[in-house]
C-alpha beads as a LAMMPS data file, in Angstrom:
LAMMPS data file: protein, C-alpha beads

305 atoms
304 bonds

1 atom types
1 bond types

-500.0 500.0 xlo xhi
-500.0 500.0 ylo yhi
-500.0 500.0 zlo zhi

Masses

1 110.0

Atoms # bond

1 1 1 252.527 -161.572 324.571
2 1 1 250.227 -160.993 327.256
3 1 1 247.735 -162.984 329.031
4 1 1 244.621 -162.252 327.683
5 1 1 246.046 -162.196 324.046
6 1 1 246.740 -165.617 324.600
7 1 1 242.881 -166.395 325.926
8 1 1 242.066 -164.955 322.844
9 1 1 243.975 -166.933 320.022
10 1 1 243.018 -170.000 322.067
11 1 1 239.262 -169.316 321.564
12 1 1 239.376 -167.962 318.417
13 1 1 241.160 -171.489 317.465
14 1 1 238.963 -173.498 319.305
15 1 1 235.334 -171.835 317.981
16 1 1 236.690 -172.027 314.519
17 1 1 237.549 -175.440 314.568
18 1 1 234.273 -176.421 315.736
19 1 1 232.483 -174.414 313.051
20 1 1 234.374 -176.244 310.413
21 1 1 233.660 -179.553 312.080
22 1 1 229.789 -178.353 311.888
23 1 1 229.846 -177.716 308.113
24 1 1 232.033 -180.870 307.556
25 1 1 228.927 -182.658 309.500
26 1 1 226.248 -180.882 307.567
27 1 1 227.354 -181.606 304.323
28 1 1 228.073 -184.953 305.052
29 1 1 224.305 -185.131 305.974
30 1 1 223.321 -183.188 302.839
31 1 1 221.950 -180.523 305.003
32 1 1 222.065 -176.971 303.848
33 1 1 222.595 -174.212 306.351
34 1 1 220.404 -171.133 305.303
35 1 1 221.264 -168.150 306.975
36 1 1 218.698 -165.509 306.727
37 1 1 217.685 -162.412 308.548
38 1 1 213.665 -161.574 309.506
39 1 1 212.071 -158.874 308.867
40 1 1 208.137 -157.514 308.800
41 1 1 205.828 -157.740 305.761
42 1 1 204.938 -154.692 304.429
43 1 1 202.810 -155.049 301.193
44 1 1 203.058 -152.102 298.791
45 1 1 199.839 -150.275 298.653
46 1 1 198.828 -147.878 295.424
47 1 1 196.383 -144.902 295.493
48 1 1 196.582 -145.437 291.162
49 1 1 193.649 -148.144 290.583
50 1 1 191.593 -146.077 292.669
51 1 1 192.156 -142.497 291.074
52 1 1 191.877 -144.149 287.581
53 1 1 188.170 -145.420 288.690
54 1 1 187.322 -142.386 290.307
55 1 1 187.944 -140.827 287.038
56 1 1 186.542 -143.064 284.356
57 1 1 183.593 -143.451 286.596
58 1 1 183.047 -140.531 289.399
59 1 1 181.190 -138.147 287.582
60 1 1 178.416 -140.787 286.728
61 1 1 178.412 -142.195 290.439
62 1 1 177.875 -138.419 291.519
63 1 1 174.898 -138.176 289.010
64 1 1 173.304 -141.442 290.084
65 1 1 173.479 -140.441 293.513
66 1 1 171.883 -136.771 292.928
67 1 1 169.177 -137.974 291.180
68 1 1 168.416 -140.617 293.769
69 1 1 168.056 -137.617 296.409
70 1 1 165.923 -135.880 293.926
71 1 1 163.613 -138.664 293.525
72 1 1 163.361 -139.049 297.287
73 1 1 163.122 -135.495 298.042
74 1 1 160.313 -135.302 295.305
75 1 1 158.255 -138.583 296.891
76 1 1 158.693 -137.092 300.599
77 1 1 156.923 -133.330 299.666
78 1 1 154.475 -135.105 297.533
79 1 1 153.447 -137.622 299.907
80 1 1 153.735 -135.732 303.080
81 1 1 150.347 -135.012 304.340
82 1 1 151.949 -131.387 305.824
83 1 1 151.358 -130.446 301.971
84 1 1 148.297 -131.195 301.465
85 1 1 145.661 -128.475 301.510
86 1 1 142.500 -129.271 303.212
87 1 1 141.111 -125.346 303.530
88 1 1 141.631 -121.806 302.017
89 1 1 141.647 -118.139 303.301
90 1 1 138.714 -116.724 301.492
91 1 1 137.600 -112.832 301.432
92 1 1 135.407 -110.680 299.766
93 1 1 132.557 -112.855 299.201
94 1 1 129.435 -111.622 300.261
95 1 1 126.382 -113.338 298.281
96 1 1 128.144 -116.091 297.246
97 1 1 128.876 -118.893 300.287
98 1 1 132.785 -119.452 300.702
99 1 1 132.189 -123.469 300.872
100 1 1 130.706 -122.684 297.194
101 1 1 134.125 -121.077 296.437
102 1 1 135.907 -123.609 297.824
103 1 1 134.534 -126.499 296.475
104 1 1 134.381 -125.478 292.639
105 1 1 138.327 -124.240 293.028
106 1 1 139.320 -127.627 292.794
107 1 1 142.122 -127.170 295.387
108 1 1 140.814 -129.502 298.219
109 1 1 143.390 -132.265 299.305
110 1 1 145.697 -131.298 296.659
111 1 1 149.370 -131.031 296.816
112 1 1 150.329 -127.530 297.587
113 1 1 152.667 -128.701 294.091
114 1 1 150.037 -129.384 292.438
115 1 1 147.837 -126.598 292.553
116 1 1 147.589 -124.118 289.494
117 1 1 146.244 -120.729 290.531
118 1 1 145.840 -119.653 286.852
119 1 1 143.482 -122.866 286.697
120 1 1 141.921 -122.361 290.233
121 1 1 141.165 -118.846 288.714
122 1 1 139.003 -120.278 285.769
123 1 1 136.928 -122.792 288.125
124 1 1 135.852 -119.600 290.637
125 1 1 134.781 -117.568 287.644
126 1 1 131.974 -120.358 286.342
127 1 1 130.538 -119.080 289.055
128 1 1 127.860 -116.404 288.014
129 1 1 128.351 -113.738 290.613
130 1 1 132.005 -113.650 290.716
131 1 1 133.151 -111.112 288.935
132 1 1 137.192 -111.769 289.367
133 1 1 139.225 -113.304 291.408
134 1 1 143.169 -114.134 292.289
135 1 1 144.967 -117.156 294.221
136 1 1 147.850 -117.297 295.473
137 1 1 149.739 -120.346 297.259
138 1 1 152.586 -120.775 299.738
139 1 1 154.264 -123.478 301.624
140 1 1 153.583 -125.344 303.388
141 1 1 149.674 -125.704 302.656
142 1 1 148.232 -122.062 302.701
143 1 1 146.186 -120.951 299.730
144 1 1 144.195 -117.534 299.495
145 1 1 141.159 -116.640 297.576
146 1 1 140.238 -113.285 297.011
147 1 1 137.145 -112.728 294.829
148 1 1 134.805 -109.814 293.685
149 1 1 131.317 -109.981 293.226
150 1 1 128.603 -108.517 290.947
151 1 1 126.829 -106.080 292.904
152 1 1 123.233 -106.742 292.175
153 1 1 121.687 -102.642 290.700
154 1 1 118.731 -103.928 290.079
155 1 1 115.933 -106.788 289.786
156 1 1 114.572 -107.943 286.272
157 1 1 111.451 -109.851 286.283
158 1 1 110.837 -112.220 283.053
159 1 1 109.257 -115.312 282.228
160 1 1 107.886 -115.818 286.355
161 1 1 111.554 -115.685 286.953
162 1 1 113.347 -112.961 288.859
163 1 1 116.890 -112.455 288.432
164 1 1 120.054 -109.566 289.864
165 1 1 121.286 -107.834 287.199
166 1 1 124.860 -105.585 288.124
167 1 1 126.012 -102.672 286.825
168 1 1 127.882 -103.823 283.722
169 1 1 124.341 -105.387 282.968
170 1 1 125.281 -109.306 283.907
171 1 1 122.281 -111.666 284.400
172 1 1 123.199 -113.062 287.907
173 1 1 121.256 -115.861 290.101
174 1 1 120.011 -113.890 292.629
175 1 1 121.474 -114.883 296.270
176 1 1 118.916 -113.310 298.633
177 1 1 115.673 -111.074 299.080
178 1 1 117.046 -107.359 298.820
179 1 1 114.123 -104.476 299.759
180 1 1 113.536 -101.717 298.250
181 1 1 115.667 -102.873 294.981
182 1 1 114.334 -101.096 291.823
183 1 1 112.233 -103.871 289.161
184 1 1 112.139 -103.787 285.762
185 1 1 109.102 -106.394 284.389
186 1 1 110.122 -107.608 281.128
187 1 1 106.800 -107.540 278.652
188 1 1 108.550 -109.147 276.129
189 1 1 108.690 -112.064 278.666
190 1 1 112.208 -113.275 276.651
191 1 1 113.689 -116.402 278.508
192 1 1 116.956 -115.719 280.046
193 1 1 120.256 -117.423 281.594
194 1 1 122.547 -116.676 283.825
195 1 1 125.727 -114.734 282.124
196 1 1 123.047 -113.246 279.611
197 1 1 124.183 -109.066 279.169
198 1 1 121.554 -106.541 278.748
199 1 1 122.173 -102.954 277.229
200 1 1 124.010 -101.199 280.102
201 1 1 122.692 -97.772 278.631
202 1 1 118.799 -99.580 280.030
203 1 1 120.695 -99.824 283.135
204 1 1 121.884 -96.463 284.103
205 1 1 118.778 -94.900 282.460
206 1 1 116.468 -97.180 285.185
207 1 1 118.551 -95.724 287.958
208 1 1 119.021 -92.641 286.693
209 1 1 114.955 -92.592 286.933
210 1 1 114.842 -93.365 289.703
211 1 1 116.990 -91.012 291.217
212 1 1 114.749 -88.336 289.269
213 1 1 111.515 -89.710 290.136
214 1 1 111.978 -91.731 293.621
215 1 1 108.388 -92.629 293.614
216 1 1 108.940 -94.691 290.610
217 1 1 110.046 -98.832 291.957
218 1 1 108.518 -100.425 289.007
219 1 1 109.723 -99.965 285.188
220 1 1 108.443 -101.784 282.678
221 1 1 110.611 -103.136 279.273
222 1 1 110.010 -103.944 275.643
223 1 1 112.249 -104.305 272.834
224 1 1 109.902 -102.417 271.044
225 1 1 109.364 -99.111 272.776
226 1 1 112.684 -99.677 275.719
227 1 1 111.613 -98.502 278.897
228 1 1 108.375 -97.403 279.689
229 1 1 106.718 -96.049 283.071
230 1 1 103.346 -94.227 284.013
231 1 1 102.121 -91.066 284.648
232 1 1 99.816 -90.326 288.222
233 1 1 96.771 -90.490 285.675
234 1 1 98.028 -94.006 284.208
235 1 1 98.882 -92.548 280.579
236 1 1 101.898 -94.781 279.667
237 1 1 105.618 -93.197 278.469
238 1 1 107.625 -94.748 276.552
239 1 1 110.893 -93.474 277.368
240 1 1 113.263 -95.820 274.592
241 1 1 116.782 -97.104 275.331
242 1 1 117.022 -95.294 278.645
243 1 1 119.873 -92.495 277.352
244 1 1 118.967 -88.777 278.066
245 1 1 116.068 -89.390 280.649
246 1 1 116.852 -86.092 282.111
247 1 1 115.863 -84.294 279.178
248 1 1 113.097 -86.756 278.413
249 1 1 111.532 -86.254 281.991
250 1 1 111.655 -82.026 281.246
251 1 1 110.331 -82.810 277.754
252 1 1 107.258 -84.916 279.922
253 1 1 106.644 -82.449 282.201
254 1 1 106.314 -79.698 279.717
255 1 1 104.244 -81.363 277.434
256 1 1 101.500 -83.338 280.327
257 1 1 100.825 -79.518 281.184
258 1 1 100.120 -78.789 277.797
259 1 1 97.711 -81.805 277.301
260 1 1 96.040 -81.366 280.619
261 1 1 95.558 -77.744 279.064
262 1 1 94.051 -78.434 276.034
263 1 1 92.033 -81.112 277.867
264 1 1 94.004 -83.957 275.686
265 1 1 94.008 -87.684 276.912
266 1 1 96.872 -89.544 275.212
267 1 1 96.390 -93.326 274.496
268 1 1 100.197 -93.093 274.844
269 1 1 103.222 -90.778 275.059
270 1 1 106.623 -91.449 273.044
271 1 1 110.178 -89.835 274.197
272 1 1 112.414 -92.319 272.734
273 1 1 113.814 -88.931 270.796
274 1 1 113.014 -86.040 273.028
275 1 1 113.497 -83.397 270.480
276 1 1 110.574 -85.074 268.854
277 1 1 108.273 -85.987 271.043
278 1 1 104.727 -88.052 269.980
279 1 1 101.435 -88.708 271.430
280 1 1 98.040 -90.457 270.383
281 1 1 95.050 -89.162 271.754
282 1 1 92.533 -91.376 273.067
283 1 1 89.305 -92.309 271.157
284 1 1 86.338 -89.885 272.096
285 1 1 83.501 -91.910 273.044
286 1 1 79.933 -90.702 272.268
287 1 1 76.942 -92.312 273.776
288 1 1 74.484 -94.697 271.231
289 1 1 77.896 -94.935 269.013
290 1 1 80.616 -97.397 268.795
291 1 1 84.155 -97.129 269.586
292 1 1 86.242 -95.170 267.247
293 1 1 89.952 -94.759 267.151
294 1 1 91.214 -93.654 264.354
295 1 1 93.388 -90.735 265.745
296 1 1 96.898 -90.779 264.541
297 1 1 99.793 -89.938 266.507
298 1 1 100.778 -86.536 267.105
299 1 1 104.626 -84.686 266.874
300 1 1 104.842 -81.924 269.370
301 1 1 107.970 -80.361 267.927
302 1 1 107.142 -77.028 269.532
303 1 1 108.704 -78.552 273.208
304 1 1 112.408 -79.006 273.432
305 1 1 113.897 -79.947 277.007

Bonds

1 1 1 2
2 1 2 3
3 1 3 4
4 1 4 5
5 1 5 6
6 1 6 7
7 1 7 8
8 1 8 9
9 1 9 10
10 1 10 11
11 1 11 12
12 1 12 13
13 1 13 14
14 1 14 15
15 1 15 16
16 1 16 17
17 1 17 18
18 1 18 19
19 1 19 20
20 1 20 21
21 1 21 22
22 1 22 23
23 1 23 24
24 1 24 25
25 1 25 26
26 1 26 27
27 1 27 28
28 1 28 29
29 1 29 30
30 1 30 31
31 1 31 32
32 1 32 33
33 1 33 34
34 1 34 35
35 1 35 36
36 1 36 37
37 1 37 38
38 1 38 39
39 1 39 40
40 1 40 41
41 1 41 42
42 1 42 43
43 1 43 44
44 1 44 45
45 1 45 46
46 1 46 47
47 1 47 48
48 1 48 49
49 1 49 50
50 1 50 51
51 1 51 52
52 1 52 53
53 1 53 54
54 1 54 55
55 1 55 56
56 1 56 57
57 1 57 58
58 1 58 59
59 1 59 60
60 1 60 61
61 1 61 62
62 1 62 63
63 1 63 64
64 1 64 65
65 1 65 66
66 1 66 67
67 1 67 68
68 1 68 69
69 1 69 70
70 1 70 71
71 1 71 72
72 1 72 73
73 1 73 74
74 1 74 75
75 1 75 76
76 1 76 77
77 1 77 78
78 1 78 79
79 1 79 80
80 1 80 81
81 1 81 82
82 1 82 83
83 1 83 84
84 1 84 85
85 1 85 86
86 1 86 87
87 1 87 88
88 1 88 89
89 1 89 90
90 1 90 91
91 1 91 92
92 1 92 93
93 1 93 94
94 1 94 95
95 1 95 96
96 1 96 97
97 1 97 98
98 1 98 99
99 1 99 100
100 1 100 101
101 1 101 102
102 1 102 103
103 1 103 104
104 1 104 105
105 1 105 106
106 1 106 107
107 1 107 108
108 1 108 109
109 1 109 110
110 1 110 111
111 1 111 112
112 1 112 113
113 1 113 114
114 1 114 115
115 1 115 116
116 1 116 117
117 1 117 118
118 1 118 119
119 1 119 120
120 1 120 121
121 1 121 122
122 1 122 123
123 1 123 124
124 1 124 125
125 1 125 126
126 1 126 127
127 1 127 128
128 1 128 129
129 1 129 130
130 1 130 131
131 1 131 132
132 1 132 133
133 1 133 134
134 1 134 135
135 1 135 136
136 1 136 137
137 1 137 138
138 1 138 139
139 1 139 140
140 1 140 141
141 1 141 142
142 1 142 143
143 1 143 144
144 1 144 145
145 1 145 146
146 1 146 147
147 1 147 148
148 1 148 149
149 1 149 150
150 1 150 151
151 1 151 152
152 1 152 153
153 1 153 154
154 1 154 155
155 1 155 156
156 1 156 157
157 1 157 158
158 1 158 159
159 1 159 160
160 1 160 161
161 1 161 162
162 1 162 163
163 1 163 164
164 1 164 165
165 1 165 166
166 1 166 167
167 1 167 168
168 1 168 169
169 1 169 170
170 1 170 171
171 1 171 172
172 1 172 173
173 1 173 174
174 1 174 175
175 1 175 176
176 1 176 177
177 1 177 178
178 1 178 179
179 1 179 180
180 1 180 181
181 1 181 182
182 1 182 183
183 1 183 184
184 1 184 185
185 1 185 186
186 1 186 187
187 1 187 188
188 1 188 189
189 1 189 190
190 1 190 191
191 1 191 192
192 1 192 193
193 1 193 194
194 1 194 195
195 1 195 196
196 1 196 197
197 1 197 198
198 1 198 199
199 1 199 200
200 1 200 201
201 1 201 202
202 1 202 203
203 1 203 204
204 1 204 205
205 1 205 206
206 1 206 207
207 1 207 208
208 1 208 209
209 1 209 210
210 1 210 211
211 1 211 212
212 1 212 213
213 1 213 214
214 1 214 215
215 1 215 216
216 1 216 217
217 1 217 218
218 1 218 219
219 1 219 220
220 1 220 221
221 1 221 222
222 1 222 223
223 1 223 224
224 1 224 225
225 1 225 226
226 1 226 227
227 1 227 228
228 1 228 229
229 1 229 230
230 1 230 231
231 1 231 232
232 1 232 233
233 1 233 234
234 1 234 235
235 1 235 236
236 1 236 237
237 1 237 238
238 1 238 239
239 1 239 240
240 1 240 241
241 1 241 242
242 1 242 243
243 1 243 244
244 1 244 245
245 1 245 246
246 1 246 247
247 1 247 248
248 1 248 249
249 1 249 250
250 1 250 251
251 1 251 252
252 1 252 253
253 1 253 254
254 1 254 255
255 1 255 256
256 1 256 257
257 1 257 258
258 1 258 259
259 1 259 260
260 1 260 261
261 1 261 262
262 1 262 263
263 1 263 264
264 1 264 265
265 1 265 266
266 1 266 267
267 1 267 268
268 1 268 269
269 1 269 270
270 1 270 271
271 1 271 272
272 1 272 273
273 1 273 274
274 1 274 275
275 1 275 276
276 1 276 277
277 1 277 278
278 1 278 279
279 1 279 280
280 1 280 281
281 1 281 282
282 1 282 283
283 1 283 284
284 1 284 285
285 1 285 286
286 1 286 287
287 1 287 288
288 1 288 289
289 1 289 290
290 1 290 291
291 1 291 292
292 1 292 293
293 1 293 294
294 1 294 295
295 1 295 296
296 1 296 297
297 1 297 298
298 1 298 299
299 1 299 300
300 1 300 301
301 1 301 302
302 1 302 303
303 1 303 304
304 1 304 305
């Protein structure tokens, strides 16, 4: 046996025996030896719990939270003075101011959200003289008004009032002095309002005299003879509803020659049917006697246009 085998036993005998003297000790004491090896905490952590919410409740989290942007979204554009529309692009007016336009729209410091043009529409057209208009909105605060007017034809005198009157035959406020403008004096004198529609046919037939007869600016109206003007020598012609004053103007000419010819003053001359024309002749005046007119009116059926 070698030297260091020796070492060895010897230790090996000598650390053993001093272990069992330590146990024999302990016990003896009542001490308990705990052996027992340290190691790091590491708690166990689960994804579950969390998936199990997620599902039971996710989907009404996710609503919750859209419609609290919604509701914020909606306060910020309709409190957000950027819009707001304080003004408005407005064209074709003529007569009729654009602040007038404006204000009865209803659209001032509105929310561009807010704004109906379909209702914006109906407001403009209250107004007399407009005779359509359109709207149209876009972000962030522009609006447009485009609107067309009635075009005043002609002037029509009633009742010391004086109003426009447009093509379509429209009773219109009138929004200005215009010269030169053909009149028609109501005799009839009939109150009217704005809106109120006359006979379009009374219309064209006052232009279309005029455009026959340019020295004629002032036609006068009654419901019960239509439109009625006079000749140079003041004999008064009834000319009706104002349809066919072409051929009731030939019809005149032919038949004043005629009367001037047979040295005929009429108290008046009808053409409300120029195919059968009518005239009464004036009362013949002798001197020492009174006034007699008993002349009945007369069909000249012998003139045709």
């Amino acid at each position: 046996m070698s030297v260091s085998e020796i070492g060895d036993n010897v230790s090996q005998l000598m650390f053993g025996a001093n272990k069992r003297r330590r146990r024999r000790s302990e016990m003896r004491l009542g001490v308990q030896r705990i052996n027992y090896q340290t190691t790091s905490a590491r708690p166990a952590l689960s994804i579950t719990p969390l998936l199990k919410f997620w599902q039971m409740r996710g989907a009404r989290l996710v609503g919750i939270f859209i419609l609290a942007l919604l509701g914020w979204c909606l306060y910020a554009l309709f409190s957000t003075t950027l819009f707001f529309v304080y003004g408005a692009d407005i064209s074709g007016n003529v007569a009729v101011s654009s602040r007038e336009i404006y204000a009865i729209s209803g659209i001032d410091s509105q929310s561009i959200f807010w704004i109906g043009p379909d209702k914006a529409v109906e407001r403009i057209l209250t107004l007399p003289n407009i005779k359509s208009a359109s709207v149209s909105v876009a972000l962030p605060a522009r609006v447009s008004i485009t609107v067309v007017e009635r075009r005043p034809e002609l002037l029509w005198e009633t009742d010391e009032m004086v109003w426009w009157v447009d093509q379509e035959g429209t009773i219109v406020p009138p929004k200005g002095n215009i010269e030169g403008m053909l009149r028609i004096i109501d005799d009839d004198r009939k109150p009217l309002e704005a809106g109120y529609q006359i006979d379009p046919t009374i219309i064209q037939g006052a232009q279309t005299l005029q455009i026959l007869a340019p020295e004629v600016s002032v036609i006068r109206y009654s419901r019960s003879h239509g439109l009625n003007v006079a000749t140079p020598d003041g004999w008064p012609v009834y000319l009706g509803d104002g349809s066919q004053i072409k051929a009731k103007l030939v019809v005149l000419t032919r038949l004043l020659t005629d009367l001037k010819e047979r040295n005929i003053t009429p108290a008046y001359i009808d053409l409300g049917d120029p195919l059968r024309p009518v005239y009464r002749p004036n009362a013949i005046i002798q001197i020492g006697e009174p006034v007699k007119n008993n002349a009945q009116p007369t069909a000249v059926p012998s003139i045709r246009p």
